[in-house]
C-alpha positions in Angstrom: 66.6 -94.7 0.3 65.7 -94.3 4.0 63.1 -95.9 5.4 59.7 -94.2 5.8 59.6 -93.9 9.7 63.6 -92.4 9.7 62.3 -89.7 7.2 59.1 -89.2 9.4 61.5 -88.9 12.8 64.0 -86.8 11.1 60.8 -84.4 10.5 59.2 -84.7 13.3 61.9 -83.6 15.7 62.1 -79.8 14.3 58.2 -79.8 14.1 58.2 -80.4 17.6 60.7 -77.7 18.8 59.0 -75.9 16.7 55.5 -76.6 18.4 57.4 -76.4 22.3 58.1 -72.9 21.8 54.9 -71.6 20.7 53.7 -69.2 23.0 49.9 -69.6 24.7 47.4 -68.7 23.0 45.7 -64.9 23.8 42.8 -64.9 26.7 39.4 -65.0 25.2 37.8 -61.7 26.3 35.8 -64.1 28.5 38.7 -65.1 29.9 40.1 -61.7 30.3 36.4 -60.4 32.2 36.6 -63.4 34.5 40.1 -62.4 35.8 39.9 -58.5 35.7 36.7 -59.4 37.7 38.8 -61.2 41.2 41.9 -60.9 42.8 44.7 -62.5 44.4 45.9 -63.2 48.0 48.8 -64.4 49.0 49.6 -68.0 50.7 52.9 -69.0 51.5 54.2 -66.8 48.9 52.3 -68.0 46.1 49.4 -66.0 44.4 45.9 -67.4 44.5 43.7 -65.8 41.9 40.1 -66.1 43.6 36.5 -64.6 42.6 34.3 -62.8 45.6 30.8 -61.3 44.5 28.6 -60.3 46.3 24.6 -60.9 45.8 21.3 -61.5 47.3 19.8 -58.8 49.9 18.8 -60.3 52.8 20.7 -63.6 52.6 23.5 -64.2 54.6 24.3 -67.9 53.0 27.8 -67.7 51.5 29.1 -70.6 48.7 32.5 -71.6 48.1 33.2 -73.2 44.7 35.7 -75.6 44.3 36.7 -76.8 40.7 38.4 -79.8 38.9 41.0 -81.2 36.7 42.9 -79.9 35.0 40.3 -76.8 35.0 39.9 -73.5 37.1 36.8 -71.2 38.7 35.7 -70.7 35.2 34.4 -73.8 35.7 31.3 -71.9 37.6 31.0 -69.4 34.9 27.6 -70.5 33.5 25.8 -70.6 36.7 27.5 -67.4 38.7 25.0 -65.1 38.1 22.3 -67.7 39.0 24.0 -68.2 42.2 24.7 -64.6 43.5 20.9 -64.3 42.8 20.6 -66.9 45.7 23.8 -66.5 47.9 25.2 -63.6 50.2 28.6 -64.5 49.0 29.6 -66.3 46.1 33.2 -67.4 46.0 35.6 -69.6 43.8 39.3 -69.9 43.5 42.1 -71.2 41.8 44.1 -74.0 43.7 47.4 -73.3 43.4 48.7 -74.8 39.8 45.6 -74.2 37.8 44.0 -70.8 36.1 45.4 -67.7 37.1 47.1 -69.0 40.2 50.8 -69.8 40.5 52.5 -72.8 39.3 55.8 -73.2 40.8 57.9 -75.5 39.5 59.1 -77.9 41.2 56.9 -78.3 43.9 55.1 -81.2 46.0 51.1 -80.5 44.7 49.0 -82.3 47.3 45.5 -82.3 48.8 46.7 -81.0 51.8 47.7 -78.1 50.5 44.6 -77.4 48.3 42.6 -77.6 51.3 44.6 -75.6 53.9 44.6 -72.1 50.9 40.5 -72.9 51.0 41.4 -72.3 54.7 43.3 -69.4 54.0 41.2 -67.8 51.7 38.1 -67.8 54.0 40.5 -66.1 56.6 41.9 -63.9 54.4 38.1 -63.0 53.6 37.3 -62.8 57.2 34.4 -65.4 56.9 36.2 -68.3 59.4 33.7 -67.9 61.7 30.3 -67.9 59.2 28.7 -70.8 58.0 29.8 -72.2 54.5 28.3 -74.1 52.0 30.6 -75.9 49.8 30.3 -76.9 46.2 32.6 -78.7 44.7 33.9 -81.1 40.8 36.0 -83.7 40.4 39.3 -82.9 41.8 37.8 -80.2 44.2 35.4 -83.5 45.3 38.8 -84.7 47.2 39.6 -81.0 48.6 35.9 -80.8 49.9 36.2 -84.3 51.3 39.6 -83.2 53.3 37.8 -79.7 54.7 34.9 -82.1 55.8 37.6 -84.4 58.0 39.5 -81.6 59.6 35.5 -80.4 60.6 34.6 -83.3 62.0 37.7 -83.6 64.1 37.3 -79.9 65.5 39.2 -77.4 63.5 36.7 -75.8 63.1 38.5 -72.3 63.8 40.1 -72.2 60.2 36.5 -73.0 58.2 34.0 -72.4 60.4 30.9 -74.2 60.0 30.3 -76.4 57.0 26.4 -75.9 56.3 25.6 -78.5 53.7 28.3 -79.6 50.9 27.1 -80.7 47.2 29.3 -82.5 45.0 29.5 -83.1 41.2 31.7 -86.0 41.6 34.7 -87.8 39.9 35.1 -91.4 41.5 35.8 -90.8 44.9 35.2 -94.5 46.0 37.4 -96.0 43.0 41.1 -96.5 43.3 42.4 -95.3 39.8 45.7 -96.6 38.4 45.0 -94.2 35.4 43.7 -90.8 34.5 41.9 -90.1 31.5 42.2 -86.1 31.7 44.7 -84.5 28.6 48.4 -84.7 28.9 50.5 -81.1 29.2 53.6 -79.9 27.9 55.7 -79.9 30.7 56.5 -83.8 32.1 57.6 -83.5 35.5 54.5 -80.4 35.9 52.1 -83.6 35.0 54.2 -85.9 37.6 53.7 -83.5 40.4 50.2 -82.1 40.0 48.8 -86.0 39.1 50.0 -87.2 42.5 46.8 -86.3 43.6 45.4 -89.4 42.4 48.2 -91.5 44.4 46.8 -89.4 47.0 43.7 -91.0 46.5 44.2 -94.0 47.2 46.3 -93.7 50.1 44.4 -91.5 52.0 41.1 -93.4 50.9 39.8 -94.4 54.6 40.2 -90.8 55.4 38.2 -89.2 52.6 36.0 -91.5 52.0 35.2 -91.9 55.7 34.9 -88.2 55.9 31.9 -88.2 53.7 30.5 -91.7 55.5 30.6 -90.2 59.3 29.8 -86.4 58.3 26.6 -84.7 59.7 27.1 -82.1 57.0 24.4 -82.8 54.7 25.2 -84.3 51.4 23.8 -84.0 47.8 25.2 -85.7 44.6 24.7 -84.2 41.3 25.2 -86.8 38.8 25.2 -87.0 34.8 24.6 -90.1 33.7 26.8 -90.3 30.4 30.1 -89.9 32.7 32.7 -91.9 31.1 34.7 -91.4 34.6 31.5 -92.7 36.9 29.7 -94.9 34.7 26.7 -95.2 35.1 24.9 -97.3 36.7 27.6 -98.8 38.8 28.7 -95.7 40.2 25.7 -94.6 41.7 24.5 -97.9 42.9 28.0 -98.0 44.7 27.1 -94.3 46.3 23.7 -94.8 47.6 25.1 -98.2 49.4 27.8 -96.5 50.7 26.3 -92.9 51.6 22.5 -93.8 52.2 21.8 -90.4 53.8 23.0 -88.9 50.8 20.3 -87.1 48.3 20.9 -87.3 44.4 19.8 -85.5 41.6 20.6 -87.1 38.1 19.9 -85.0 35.4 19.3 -85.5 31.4 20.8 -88.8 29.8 23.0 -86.6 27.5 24.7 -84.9 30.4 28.4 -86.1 31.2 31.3 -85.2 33.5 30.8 -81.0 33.0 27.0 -80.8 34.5 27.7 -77.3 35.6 28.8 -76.6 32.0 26.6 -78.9 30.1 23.5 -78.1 31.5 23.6 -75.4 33.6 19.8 -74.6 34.5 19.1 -78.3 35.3 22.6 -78.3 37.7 21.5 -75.0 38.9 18.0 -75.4 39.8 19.4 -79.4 41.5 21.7 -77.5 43.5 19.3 -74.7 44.9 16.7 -77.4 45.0 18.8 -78.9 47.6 19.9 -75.7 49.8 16.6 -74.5 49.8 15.2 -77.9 51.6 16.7 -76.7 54.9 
């Protein structure tokens, strides 16, 4: 008789074909509202699924959203509404290998990149001369963090002006050997796309000095049950590092998602914050 764990292998290996060639799973109708509700432009010839609405009368305040890992602008779904009640402008993308935008295979994913199609969005939305608040999660922390360098050193011509930028954060002071987000399918997809944490810590003094020498005005929204930014270590660490920064913690209970979690309370932080200038 053949050992237990040959039988198991020799089972496992058709389940597992089997299980690779599943197709996706259909769009919620969620899902399906949220797309038929943007649009795409075109950078470098990949497509960049984006959502523009427009809101309050009489403001002329515009907000770009820009989401995590391994997530999309649904991200903001909860709190959309709440935000075009506030905002001229309300706008969120897809970096390029998440949601509805492209994912070429292969292809070098980096920062960079992310930051420079936020550039080209806002010019393809003729807004590179307005002002622009930025909000941004986890991986969009590091994309928000690169837009606030190339400000500070002048090119300013591609952004504009950066008015004030709020971040739900991911551990942007940490250097992380690991990631803790969900494995996909496809291997060397996962390679590419995770080199943004490599990037991380290479280009630390850059990003993290970004946020340290900024005059943008800074706000943290934190959740304290973060299993990414523990708590309290991680905030200690980012009031000694960026004193001039304002916080807002919210309920015990909330974790990485705030915008998702508790949307009123991440809400009302965030407008809390723009409305103090």
């Amino acid at each position: 008789m053949k050992e237990w764990w040959v039988q198991v292998g020799l089972l496992s290996v058709p389940l597992l074909a089997v299980y690779l060639h599943i197709p996706p799973p259909k769009l919620s109708p969620a899902l399906l509202s949220w797309r038929s509700s943007g649009g795409y432009f075109t950078y470098k010839d990949q497509n960049i699924f984006y959502r523009d609405s427009t809101g309050a009368v009489g403001s002329s305040d515009i907000v770009v959203l820009l989401h995590g890992f391994p997530t999309s602008s649904y991200d903001w779904c909860k709190i959309w509404e709440g935000l075009t009640q506030r905002f001229h402008r309300v706008i969120a993308l897809d970096f390029v290998g998440f949601g509805f935008s492209d994912k070429p295979r292969p292809h070098h994913y980096s920062i960079f990149e992310q930051a420079s199609i936020v550039e080209g969005l806002v010019r393809h939305l003729g807004l590179h001369h307005q002002r622009i608040n930025l909000l941004s999660h986890d991986y969009g922390d590091t994309v928000a963090q690169e837009l606030l360098h190339r400000w500070s050193v002048g090119c300013r011509f591609h952004l504009g002006l950066i008015a004030q930028a709020c971040i739900a954060l991911r551990a942007i002071f940490r250097l992380c050997s690991t990631s803790r987000h969900r494995p996909l399918r496809n291997k060397k997809f996962l390679f590419s796309i995770l080199q943004y944490i490599n990037q991380r810590k290479k280009h630390r003094d850059r990003w993290v000095g970004a946020l340290m020498s900024t005059s943008v005005p800074l706000h943290l929204i934190y959740g304290p049950l973060d299993p990414v930014n523990p708590h309290p270590e991680f905030l200690q660490l980012y009031k000694k590092v960026l004193p001039m920064s304002t916080v807002s913690v919210l309920d015990d209970h909330i974790s990485h998602y705030p915008q998702l979690e508790d949307p009123t309370g991440f809400l009302n932080a965030y407008l809390n914050f723009i409305n103090s200038f």
